[in-house]
C-alpha positions as CSV (number, residue, x, y, z in Angstrom):
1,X,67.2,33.2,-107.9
2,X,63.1,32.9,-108.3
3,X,62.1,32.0,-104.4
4,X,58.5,29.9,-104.2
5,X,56.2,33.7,-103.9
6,X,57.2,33.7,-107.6
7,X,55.1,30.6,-108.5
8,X,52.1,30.3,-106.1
9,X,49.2,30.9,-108.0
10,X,46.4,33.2,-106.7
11,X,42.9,33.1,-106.4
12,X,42.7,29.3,-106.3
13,X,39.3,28.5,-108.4
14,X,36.6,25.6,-108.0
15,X,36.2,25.7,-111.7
16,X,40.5,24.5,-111.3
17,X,41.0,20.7,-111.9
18,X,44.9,20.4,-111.4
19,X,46.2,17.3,-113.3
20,X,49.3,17.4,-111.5
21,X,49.9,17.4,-107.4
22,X,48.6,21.2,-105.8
23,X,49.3,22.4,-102.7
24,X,46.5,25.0,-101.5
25,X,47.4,27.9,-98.5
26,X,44.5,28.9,-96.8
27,X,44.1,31.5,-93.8
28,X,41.9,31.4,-90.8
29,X,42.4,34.5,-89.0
30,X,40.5,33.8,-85.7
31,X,41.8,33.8,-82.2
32,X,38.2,33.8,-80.4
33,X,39.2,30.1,-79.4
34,X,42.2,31.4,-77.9
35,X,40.7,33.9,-76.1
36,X,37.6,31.4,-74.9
37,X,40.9,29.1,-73.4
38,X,42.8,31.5,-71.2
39,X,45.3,32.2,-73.8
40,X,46.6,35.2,-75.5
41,X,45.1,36.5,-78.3
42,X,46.5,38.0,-81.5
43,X,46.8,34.9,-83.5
44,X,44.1,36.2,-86.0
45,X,47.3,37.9,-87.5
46,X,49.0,35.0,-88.1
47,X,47.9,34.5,-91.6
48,X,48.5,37.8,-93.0
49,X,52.0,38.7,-91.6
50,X,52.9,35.1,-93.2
51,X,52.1,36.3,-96.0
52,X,54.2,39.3,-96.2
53,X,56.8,37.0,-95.4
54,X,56.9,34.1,-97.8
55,X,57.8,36.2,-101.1
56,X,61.5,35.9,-100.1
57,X,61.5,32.5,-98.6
58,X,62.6,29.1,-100.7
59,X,64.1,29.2,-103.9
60,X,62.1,27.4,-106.3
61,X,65.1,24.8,-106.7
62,X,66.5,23.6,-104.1
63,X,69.8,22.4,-105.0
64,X,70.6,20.6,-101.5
65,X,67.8,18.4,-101.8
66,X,67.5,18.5,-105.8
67,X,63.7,19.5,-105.5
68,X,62.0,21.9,-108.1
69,X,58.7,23.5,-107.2
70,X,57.6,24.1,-110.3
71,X,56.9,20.4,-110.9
72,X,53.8,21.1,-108.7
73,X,51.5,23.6,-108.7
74,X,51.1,26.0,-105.4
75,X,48.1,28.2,-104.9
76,X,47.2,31.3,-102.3
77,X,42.9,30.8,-101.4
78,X,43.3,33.5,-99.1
79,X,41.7,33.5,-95.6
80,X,38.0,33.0,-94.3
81,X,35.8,35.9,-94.0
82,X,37.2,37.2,-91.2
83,X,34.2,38.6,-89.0
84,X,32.1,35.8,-88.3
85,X,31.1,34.1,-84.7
86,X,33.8,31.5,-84.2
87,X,31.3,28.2,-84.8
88,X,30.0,30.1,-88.0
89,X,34.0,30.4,-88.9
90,X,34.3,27.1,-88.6
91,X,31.0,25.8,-90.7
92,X,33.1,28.0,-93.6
93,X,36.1,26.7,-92.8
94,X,35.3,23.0,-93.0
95,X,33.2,23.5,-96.2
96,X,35.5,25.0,-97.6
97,X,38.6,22.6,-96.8
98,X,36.1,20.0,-97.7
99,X,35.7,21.4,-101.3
100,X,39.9,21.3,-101.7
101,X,39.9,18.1,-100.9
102,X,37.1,16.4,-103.1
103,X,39.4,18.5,-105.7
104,X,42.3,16.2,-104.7
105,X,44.2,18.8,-103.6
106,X,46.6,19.5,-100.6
107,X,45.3,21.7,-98.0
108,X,47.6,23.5,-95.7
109,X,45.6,26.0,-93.3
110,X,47.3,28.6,-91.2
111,X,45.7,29.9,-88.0
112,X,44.5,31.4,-86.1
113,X,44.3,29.0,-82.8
114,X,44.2,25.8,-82.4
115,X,40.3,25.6,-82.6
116,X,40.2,25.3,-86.1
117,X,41.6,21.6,-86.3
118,X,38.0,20.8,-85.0
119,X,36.8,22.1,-88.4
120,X,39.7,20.6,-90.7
121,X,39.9,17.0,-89.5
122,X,35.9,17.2,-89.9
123,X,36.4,18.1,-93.2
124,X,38.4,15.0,-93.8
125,X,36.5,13.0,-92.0
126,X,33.6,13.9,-94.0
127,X,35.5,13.1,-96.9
128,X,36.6,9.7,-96.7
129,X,35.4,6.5,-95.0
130,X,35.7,7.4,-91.2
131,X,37.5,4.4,-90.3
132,X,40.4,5.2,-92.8
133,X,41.2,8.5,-91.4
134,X,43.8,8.9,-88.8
135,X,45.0,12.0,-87.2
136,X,48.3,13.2,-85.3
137,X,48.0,16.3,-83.3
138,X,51.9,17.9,-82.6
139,X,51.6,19.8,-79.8
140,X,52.9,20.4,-76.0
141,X,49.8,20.0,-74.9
142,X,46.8,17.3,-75.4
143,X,44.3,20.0,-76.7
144,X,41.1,17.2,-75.4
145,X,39.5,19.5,-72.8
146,X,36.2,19.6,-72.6
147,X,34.4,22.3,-74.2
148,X,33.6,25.8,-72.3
149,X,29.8,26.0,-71.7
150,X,29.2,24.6,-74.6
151,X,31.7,25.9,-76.8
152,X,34.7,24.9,-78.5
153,X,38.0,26.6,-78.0
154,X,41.2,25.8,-78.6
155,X,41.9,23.3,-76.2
156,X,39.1,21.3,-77.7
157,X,39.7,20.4,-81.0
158,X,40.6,16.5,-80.7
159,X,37.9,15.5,-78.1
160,X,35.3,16.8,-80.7
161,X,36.7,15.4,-83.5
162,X,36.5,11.9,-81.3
163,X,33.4,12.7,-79.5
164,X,31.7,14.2,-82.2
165,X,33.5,14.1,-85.9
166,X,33.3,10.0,-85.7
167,X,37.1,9.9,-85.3
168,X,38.3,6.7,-83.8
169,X,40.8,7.1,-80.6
170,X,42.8,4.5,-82.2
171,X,44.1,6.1,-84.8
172,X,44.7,8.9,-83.0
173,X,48.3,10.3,-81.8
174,X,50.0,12.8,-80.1
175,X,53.4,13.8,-80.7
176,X,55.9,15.4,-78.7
177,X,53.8,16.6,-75.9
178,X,55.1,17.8,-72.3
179,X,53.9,16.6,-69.4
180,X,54.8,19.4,-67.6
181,X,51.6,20.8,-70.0
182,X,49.3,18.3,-69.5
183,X,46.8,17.3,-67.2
184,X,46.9,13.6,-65.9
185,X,42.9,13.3,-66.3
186,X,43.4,14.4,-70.0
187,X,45.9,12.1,-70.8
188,X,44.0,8.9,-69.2
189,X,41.4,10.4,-71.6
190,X,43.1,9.8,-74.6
191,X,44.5,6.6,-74.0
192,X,41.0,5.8,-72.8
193,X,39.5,6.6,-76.6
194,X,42.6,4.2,-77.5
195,X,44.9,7.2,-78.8
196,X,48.5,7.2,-78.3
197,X,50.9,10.0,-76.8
198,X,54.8,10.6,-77.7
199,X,56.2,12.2,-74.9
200,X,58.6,14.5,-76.0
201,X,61.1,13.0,-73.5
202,X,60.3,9.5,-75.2
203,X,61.2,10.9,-78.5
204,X,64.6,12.4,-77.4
205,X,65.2,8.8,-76.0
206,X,64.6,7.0,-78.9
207,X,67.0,9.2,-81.3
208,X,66.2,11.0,-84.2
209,X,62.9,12.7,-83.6
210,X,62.0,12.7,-87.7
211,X,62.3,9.2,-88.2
212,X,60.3,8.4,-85.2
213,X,57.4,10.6,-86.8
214,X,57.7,8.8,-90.1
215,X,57.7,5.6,-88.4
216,X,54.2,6.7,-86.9
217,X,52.6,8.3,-90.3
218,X,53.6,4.7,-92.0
219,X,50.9,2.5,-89.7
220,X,48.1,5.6,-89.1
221,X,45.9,5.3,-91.2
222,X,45.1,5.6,-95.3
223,X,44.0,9.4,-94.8
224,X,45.9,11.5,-92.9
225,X,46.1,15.1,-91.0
226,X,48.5,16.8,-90.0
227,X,48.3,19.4,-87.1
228,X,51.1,21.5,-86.4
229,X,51.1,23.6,-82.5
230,X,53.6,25.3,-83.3
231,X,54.2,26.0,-79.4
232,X,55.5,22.6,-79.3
233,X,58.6,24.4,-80.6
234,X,61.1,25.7,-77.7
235,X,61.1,29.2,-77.5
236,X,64.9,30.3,-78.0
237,X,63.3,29.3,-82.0
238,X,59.8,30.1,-81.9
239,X,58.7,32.6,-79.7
240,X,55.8,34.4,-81.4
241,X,53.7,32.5,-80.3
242,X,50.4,32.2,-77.6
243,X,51.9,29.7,-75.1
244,X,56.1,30.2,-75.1
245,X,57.7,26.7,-75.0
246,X,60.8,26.2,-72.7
247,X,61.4,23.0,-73.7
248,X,60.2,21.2,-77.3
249,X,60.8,20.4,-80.7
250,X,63.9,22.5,-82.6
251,X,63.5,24.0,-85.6
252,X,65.4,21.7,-87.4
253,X,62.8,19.3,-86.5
254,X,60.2,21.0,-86.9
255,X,61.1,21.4,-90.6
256,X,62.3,18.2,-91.2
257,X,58.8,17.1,-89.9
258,X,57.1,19.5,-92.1
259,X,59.5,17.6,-95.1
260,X,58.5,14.5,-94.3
261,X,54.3,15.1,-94.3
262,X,54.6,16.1,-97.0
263,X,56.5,13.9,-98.9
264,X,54.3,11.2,-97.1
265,X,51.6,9.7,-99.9
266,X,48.7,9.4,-97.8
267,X,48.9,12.6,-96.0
268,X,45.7,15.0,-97.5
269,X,45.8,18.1,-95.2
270,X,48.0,19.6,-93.1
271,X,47.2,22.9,-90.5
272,X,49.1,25.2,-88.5
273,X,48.3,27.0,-85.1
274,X,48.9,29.8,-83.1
275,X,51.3,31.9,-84.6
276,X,51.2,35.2,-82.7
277,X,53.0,38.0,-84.3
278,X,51.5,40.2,-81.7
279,X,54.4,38.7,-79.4
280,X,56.8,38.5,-82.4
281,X,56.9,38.4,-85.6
282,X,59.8,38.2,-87.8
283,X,62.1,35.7,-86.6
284,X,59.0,33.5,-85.8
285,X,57.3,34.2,-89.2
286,X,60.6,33.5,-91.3
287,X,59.9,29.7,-89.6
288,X,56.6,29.5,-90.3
289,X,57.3,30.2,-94.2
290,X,60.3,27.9,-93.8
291,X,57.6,25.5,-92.2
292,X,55.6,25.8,-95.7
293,X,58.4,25.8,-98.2
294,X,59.2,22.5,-96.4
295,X,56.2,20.9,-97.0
296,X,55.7,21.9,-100.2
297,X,59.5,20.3,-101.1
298,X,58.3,17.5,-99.3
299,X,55.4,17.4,-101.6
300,X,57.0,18.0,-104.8
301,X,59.5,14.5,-104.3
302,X,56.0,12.9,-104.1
303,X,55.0,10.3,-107.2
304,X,52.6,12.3,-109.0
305,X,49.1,11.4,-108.4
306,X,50.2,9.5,-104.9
């Protein structure tokens, strides 16, 4: 009964050149950005207590969906130095995401706020032709505020990466927001820059929330990121974390969206935010593996090389 701590790999190396389809975990233990928005901090934990965690989580084959792990191969980089200044965290942060990918490896970055999407969508950005790049942020909220005297925080991210990462607003979305968590300015401001927002009240109206965010991956973009809030999951499933939902996404979806990026050919990196173990751990940490395990199944059904 091998569960998928038995076969990640760890350090990942440069001097690596996998041959067949690797998925990459790496931390960023910073909740500065947090803190800079309002929110509560202790989302710098977020990475390690996942990592005590994921050990028992996933067997390696999954005989429900006739997936094997070991046809790919998973890898633990460990976190980012974890005592810089934020905007120094994120210079390491995109380099370094930067270097996975011109390894042709899958990314998939655990926070840490919200913040450092700024630094991972730059990172892919930088890495492919801007204008193939497309980005979907899931989240209750918009996360396009302007930035705090001059600095970013975690309600920033997606304006920068607009504004100043050369992503274009129309391949741009946002899925599953609330507008009960959104300002009306901020959401002209992305349909301004051309972006599109899923209400999460649209999605429950059209049916089957999964299908709906495959549907969207399909016409993005050739390049593709990921971003995962996880407070766009109702709290009653998910309630370690910053900003408690009332309303959102159920874990079932959650994990079926996780699934479906990562089965998804032209997805390249994929991030998580603001996990707070500070406000609890356990039940919302088993998720957040879950989360993981889901993509990497998702990865594994992909055609090698894809």
């Amino acid at each position: 009964d091998p569960r998928t701590g038995s076969i990640t790999q760890t350090p990942f190396s440069n001097q690596d050149t996998p041959d067949r389809i690797s998925l990459v975990l790496l931390g960023f233990p910073y909740d500065e950005g947090v803190a800079r928005n309002g929110g509560r901090i202790g989302a710098k934990q977020g990475p390690s207590t996942l990592r005590r965690l994921m050990p028992k989580i996933g067997t390696v084959v999954n005989p429900e969906y006739n997936i094997d792990l070991k046809n790919i191969d998973i890898y633990d980089d460990g976190d980012i130095q974890d005592d810089l200044v934020l905007e120094e965290a994120h210079q390491k942060l995109k380099f370094r995401v930067e270097q996975l990918l011109n390894l042709n490896v899958v990314p998939f970055v655990v926070g840490g706020g919200n913040d450092q999407s700024w630094p991972n969508g730059h990172a892919l950005l930088s890495r492919y032709d801007k204008n193939s790049v497309g980005v979907v942020n899931i989240d209750a909220h918009l996360d396009v505020r302007p930035l705090k005297e001059g600095k970013t925080h975690s309600g920033s991210p997606f304006r920068q990466l607009m504004e100043e990462g050369g992503l274009s607003g129309t391949h741009f979305v946002e899925f599953a927001a609330q507008g009960n968590q959104c300002s009306a300015i901020h959401a002209q401001y992305v349909l301004d820059q051309g972006g599109r927002i899923m209400w999460l009240s649209q999605l429950r109206k059209e049916g089957s929330v999964a299908e709906s965010f495959r549907k969207m991956l399909d016409g993005l973009g050739e390049n593709l990121f990921v971003s995962f809030d996880i407070d766009s999951i109702i709290g009653s499933d998910c309630p370690g974390v910053s900003a408690v939902a009332t309303i959102g996404l159920t874990s079932q979806e959650a994990l079926d969206i996780c699934f479906i990026a990562g089965s998804h050919p032209k997805v390249r990196l994929f991030d998580l935010s603001e996990y707070n173990p500070t406000v609890e751990d356990y039940r919302t940490g088993r998720l957040i593996a879950n989360m993981f395990y889901f993509f990497a199944m998702g990865l594994a059904s992909r055609k090698p090389h894809a």
